[in-house]
C-alpha positions in Angstrom: 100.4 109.6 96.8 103.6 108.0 97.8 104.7 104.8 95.0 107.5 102.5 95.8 108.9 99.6 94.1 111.9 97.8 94.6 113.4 95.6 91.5 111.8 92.3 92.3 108.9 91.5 90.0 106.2 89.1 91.2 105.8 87.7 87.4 109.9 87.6 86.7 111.0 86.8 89.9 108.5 84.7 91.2 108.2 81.0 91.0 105.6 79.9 87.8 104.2 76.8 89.9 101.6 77.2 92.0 102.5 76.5 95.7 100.3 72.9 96.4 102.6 70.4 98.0 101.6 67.4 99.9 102.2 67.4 103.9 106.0 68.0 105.0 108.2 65.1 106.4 107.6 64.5 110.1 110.4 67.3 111.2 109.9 68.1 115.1 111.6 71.2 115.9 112.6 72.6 119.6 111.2 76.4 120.4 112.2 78.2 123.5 109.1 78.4 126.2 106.8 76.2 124.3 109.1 73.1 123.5 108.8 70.2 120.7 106.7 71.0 117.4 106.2 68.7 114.6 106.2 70.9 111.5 104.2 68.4 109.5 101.3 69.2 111.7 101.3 73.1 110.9 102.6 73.4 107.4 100.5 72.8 104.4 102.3 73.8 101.1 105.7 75.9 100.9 105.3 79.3 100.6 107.8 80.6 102.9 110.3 78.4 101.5 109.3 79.7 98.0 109.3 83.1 99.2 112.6 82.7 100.6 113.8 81.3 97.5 113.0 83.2 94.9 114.5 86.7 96.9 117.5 84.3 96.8 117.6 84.0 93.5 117.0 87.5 93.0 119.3 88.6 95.3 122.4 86.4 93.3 121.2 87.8 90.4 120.0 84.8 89.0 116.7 83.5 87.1 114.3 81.3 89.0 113.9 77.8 87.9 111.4 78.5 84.9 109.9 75.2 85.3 106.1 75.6 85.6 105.0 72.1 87.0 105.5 71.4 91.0 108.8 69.8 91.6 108.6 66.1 92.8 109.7 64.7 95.6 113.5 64.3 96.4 114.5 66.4 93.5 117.2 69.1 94.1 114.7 72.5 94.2 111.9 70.6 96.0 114.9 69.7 98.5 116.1 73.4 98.5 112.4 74.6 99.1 111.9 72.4 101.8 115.2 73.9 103.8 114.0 77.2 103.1 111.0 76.7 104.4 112.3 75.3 107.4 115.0 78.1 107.4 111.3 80.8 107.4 110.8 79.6 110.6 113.6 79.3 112.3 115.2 82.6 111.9 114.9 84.9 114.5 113.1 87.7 114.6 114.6 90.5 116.6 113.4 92.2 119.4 114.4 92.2 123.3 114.4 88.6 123.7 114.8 87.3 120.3 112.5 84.2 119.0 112.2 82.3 115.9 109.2 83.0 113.3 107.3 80.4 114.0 107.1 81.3 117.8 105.8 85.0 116.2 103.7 83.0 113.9 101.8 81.3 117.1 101.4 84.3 119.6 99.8 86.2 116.9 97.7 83.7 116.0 96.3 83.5 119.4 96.4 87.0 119.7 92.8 89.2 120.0 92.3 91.2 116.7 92.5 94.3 118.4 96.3 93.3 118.8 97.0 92.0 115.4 96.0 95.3 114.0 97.5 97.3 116.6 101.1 96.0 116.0 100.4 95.8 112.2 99.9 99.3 111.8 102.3 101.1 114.4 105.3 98.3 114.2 105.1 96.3 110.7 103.9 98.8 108.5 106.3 101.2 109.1 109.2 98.4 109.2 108.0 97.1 105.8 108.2 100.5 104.9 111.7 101.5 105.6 112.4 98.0 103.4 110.8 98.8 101.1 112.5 102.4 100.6 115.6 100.8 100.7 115.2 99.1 97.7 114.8 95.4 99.8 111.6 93.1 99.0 110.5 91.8 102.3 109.0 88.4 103.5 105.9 89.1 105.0 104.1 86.6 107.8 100.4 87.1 106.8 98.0 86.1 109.9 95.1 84.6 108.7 94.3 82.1 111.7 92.6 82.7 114.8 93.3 78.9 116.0 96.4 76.9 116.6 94.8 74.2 115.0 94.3 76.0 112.0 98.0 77.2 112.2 98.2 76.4 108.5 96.0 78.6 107.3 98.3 81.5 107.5 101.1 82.2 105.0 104.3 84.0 103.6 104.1 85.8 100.5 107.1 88.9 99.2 106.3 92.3 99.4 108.0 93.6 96.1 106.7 97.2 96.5 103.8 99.7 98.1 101.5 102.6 97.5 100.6 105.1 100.3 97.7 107.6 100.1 98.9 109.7 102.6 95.4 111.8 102.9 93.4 108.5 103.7 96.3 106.4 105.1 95.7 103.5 102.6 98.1 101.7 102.4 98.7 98.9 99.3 101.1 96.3 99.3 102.6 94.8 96.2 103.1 90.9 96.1 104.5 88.0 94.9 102.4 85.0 96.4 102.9 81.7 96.0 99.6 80.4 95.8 99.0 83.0 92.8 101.6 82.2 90.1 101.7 85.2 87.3 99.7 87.6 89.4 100.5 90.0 91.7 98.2 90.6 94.4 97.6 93.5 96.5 97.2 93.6 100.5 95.3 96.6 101.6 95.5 98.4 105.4 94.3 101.0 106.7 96.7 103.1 108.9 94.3 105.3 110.0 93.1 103.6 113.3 89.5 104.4 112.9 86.9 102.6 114.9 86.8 99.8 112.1 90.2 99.0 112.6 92.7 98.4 110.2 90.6 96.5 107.8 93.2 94.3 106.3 92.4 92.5 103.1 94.0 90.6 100.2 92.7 91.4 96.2 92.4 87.8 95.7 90.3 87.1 98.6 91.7 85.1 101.2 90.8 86.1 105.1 93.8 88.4 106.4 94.0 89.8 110.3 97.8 91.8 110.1 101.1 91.0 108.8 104.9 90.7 109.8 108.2 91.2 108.7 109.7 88.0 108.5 113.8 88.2 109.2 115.2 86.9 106.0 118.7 86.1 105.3 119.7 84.9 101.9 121.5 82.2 100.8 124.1 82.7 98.3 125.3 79.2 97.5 124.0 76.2 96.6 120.9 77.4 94.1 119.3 74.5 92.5 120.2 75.2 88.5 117.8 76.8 86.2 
């Protein structure tokens, strides 16, 4: 059994409110090959800008806002979570022709299971891992959504550490999630490649096809205060 964590701690690190905003700002956004997106149509909530945030935090080596109630409206970290958020999306991922997350966050959702799965195990996994090894917590892109109209449905959490049983290929992902403040939840894959699949699942229940590493990049000034 193969056990790695990295230093970020899902109940330290992590924000203490629970991510449940109301409906972003109309914010229309260009992507290459599909053209003008209004965010506020396919965001519910903020958890890649929280996700973002609070590596930020970690990674200047300072405490997240300990505040355990949602910040309002036009407040300075509601404003900050909001960018990042925005920022979770727009960074590209890399790759031949290089596209922002949300473009990722579409084709996959569109994409057949079979798919999902197949590029979860043999490309994410594996990146994760590497991360992971490093010592670097990792945004993850969770795919819950079959349906573009239910584009909201999936969601970014931080993958703090992992466990590998190397006999059964299990593999079990450590988690800060937004939507789970205090906790840290476990995503389970199998790498195996059975006839079953992959059979991704999430301890706390939610629906989960496959995963991607999200390209962060962290911002080093400008940290709402404490």
């Amino acid at each position: 059994m193969a056990s790695v964590r990295t230093s970020f701690s899902a109940q330290q690190h992590g924000f203490r409110f629970v991510n449940r905003f109301a409906l972003l700002p109309s914010r229309t956004i260009s992507l290459p090959g599909i053209g003008s997106i209004d965010l506020s149509s396919v965001v519910v909530g903020l958890c890649g800008g929280m996700s973002f945030a609070a590596l930020d935090y970690f990674r200047a080596g300072k405490p997240a806002p300990s505040q355990d109630t949602i910040p309002e409206v036009g407040t300075a970290l509601h404003t900050y979570l909001v960018q990042r958020q925005l920022r979770s999306f727009q960074n590209l991922q890399p790759g031949i022709l290089p596209l922002p997350a949300i473009v990722w966050f579409i084709e996959w959702t569109l994409a057949p299971n079979s798919t999902v799965e197949g590029l979860t195990a043999r490309q994410e996994a594996p990146k994760l891992r590497r991360k992971l090894d490093q010592g670097e917590p990792a945004v993850l892109g969770l795919i819950r959504s079959n349906a573009l109209d239910r584009l909201h449905e999936n969601h970014q959490v931080v993958a703090a550490g992992y466990d590998l049983d190397e006999m059964q290929e299990q593999l079990t992902i450590h988690v800060y999630d937004p939507n789970h403040p205090g906790m840290e939840p476990e995503i389970n894959v199998n790498l195996r490649g059975s006839d079953e699949g992959i059979l991704p699942n999430q301890s706390t229940g939610e629906p989960l096809r496959g995963f991607f590493v999200i390209n962060y990049t962290p911002r080093k000034s400008g940290l709402p205060a404490a």
